[in-house]
PAVO-929287 format. One record per residue (C-alpha): residue number from 1; residue in one letter; chain; x, z, y. Coordinates in Angstrom, 2 decimals, always signed. Layout:
N
<r><k>NUM</k><r>A</r><c>A</c><u>X</u><w>Z</w><v>Y</v></r>
...
***
This chain:
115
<r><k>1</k><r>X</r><c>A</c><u>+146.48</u><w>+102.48</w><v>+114.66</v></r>
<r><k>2</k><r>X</r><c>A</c><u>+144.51</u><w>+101.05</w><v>+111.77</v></r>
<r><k>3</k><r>X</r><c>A</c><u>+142.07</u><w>+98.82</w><v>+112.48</v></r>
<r><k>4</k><r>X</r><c>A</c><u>+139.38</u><w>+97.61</w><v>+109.18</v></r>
<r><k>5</k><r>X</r><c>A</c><u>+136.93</u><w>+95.10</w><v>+109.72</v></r>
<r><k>6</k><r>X</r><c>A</c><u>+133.37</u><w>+95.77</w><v>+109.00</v></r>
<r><k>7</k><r>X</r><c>A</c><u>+130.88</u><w>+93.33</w><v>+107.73</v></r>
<r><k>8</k><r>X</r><c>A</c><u>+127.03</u><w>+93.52</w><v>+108.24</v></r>
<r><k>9</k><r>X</r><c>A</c><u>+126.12</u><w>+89.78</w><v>+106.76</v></r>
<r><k>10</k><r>X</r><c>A</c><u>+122.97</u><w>+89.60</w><v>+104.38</v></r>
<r><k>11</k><r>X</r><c>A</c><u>+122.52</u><w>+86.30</w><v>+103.01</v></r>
<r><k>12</k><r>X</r><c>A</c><u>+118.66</u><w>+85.67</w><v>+101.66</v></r>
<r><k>13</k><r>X</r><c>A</c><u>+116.29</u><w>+82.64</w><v>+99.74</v></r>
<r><k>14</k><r>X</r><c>A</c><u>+112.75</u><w>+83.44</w><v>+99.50</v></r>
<r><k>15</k><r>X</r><c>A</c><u>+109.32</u><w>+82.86</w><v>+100.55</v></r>
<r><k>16</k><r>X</r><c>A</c><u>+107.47</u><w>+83.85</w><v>+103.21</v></r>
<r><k>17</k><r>X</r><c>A</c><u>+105.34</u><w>+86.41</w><v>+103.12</v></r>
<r><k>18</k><r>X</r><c>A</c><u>+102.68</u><w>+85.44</w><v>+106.17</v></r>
<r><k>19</k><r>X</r><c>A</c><u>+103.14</u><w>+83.07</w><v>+108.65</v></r>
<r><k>20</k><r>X</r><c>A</c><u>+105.06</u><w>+84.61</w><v>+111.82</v></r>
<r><k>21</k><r>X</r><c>A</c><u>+103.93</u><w>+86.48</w><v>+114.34</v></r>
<r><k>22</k><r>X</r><c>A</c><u>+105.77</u><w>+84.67</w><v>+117.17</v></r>
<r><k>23</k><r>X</r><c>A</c><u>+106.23</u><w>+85.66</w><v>+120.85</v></r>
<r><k>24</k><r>X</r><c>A</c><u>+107.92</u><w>+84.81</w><v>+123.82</v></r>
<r><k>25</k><r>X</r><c>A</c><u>+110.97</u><w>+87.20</w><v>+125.63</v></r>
<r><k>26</k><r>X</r><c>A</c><u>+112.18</u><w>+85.99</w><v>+128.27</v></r>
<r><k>27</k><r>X</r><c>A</c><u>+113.22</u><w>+82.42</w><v>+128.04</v></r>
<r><k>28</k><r>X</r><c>A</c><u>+113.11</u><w>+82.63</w><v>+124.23</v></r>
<r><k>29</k><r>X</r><c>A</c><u>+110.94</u><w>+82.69</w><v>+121.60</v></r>
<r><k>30</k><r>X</r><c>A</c><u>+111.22</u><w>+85.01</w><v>+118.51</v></r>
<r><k>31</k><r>X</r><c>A</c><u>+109.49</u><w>+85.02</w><v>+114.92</v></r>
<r><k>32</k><r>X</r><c>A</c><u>+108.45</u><w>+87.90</w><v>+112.82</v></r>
<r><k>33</k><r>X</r><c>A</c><u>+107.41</u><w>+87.55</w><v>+109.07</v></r>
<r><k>34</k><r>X</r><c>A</c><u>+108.19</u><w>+89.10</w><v>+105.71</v></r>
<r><k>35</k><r>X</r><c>A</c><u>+110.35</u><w>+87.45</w><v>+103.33</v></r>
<r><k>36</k><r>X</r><c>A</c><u>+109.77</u><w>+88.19</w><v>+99.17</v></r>
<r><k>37</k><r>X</r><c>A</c><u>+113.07</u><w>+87.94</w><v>+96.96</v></r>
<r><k>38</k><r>X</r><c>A</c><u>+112.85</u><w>+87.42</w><v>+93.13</v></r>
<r><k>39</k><r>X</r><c>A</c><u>+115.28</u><w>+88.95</w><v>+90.58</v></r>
<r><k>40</k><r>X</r><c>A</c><u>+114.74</u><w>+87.80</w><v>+86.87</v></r>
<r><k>41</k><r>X</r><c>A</c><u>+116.34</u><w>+90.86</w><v>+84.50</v></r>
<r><k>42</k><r>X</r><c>A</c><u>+115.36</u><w>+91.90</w><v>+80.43</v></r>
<r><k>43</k><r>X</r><c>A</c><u>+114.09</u><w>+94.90</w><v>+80.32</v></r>
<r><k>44</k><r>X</r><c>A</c><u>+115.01</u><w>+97.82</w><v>+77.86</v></r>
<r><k>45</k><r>X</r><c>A</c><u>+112.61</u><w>+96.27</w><v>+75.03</v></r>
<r><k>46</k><r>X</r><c>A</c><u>+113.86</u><w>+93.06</w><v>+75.91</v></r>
<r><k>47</k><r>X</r><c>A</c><u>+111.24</u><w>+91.71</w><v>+77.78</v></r>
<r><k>48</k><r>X</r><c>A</c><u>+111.64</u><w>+89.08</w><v>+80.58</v></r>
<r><k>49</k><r>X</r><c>A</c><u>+110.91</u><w>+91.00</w><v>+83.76</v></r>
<r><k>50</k><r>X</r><c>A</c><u>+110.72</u><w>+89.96</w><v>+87.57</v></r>
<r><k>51</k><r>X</r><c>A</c><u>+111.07</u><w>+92.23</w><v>+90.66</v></r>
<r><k>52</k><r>X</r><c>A</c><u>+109.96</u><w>+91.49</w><v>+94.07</v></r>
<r><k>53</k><r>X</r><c>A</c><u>+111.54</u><w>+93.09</w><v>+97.30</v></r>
<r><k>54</k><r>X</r><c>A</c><u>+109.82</u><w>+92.67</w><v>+100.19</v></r>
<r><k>55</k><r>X</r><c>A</c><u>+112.05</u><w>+91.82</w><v>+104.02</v></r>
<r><k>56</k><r>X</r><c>A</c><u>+111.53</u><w>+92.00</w><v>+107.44</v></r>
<r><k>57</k><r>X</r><c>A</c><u>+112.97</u><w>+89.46</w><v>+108.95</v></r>
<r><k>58</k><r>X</r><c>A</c><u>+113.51</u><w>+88.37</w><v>+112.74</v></r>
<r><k>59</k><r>X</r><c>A</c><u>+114.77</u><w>+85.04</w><v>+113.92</v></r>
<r><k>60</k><r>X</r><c>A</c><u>+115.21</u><w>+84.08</w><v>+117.75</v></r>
<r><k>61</k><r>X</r><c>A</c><u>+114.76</u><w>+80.42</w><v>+118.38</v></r>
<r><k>62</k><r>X</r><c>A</c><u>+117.85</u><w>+78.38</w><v>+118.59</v></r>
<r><k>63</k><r>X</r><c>A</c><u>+121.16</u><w>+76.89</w><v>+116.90</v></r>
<r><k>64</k><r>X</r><c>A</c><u>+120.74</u><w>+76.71</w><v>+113.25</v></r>
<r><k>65</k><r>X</r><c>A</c><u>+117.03</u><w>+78.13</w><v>+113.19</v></r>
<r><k>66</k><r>X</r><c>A</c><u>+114.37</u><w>+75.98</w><v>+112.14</v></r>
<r><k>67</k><r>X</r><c>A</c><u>+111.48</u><w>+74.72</w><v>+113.75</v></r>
<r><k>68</k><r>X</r><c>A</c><u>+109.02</u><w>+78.23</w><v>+114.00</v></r>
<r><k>69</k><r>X</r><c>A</c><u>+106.08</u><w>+75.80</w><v>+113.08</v></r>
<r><k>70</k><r>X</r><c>A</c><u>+107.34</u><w>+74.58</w><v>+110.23</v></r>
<r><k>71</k><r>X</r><c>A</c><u>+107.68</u><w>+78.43</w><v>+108.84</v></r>
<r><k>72</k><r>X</r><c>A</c><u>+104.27</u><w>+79.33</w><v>+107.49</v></r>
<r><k>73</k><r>X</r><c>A</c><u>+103.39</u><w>+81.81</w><v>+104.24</v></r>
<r><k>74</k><r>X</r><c>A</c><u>+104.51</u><w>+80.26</w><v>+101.34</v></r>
<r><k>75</k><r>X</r><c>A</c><u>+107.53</u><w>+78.27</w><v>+102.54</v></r>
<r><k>76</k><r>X</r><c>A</c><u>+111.23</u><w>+78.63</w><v>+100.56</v></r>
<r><k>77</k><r>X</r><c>A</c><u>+114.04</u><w>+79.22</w><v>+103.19</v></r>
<r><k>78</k><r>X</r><c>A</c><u>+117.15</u><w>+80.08</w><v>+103.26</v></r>
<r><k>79</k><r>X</r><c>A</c><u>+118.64</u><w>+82.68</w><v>+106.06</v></r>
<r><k>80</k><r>X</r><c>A</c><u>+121.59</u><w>+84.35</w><v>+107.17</v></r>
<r><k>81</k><r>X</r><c>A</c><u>+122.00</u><w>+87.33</w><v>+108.89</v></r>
<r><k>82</k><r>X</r><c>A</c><u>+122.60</u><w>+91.59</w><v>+109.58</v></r>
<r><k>83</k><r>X</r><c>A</c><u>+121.27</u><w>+93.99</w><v>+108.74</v></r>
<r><k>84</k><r>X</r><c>A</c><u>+119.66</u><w>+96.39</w><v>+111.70</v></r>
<r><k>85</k><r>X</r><c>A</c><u>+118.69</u><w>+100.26</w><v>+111.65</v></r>
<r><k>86</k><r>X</r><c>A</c><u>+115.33</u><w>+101.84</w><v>+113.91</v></r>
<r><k>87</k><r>X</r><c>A</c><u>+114.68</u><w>+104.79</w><v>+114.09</v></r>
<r><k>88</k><r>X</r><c>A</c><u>+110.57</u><w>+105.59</w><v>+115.44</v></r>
<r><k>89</k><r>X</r><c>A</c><u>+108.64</u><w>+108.55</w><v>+115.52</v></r>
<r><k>90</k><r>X</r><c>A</c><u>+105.38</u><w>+107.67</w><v>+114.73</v></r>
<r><k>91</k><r>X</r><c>A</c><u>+101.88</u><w>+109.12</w><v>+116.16</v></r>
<r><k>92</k><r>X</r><c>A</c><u>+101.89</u><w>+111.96</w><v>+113.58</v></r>
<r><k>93</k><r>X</r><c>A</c><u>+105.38</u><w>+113.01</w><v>+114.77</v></r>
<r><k>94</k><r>X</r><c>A</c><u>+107.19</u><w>+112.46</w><v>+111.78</v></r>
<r><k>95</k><r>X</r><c>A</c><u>+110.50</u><w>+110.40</w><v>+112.00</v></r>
<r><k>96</k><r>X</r><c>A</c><u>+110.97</u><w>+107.25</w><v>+110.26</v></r>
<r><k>97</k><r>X</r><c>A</c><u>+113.34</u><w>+104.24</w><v>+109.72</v></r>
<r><k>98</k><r>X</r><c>A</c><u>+112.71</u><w>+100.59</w><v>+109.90</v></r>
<r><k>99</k><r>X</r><c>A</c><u>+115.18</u><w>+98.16</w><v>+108.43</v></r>
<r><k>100</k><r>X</r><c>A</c><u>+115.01</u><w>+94.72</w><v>+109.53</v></r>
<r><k>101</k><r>X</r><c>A</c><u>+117.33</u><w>+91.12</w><v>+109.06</v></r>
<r><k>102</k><r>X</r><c>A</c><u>+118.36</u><w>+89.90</w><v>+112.28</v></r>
<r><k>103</k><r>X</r><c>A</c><u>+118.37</u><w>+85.96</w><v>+111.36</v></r>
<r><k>104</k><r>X</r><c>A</c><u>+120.87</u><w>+83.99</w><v>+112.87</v></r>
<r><k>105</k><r>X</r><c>A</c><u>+120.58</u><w>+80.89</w><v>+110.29</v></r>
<r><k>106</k><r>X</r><c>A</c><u>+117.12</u><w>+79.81</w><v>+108.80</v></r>
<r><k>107</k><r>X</r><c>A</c><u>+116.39</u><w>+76.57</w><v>+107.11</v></r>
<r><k>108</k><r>X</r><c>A</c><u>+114.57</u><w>+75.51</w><v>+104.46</v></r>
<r><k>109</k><r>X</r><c>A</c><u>+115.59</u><w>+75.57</w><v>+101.01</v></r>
<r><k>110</k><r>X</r><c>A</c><u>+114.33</u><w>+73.58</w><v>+98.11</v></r>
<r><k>111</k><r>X</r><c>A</c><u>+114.99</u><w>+75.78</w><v>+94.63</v></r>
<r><k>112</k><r>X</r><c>A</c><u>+116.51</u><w>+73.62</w><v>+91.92</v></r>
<r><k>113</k><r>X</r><c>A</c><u>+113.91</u><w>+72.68</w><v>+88.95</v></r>
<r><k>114</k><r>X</r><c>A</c><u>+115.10</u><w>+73.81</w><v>+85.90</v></r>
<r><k>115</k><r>X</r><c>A</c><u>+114.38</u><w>+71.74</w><v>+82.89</v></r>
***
């Protein structure tokens, strides 16, 4: 039998979005916030052009994550992670998906100046 290894790692710098939405489960807390990445391309005339994507992002408290209360809207970090599926039906019945990065490393990250 053939066994292949399968990798779900997503590897992210940004800013944050809002500050988190942070509760407790369990013994442990866990943050919630979206995370904006930048990519720089020339468009067809040549113009400089940016596009934003927008993450969700969720980070349990722990090894290698930050301090939540240092996270607020507007801070550069840096985060590891997978990538996780949900599947809902919402309240008009129609089914929908979610996707979501399930941090397990998130620190801060200062972006080089360019001179």
């Amino acid at each position: 039998m053939i066994e292949t290894e399968f990798l779900n790692r997503v590897e992210l710098r940004g800013r944050v979005g809002h500050d988190p939405r942070i509760t407790t489960v369990g013994d442990s807390q866990v943050a919630r916030f979206s995370l904006a990445t930048n990519e720089a391309f020339r468009g067809k005339n040549g113009d400089l052009r940016e596009e934003t994507t927008w993450h969700n992002i969720t980070a349990w408290a722990g090894k290698n994550v930050m301090d939540f209360n240092d996270v607020h809207k507007g801070t550069f970090v840096s985060l590891t992670g997978r990538l996780r599926s949900t599947r809902f039906t919402g309240s008009d019945g129609v089914e929908r998906s979610v996707f979501e990065i399930v941090a397990n490393r998130l620190e801060p990250f200062v972006p080089a100046v360019r001179e």
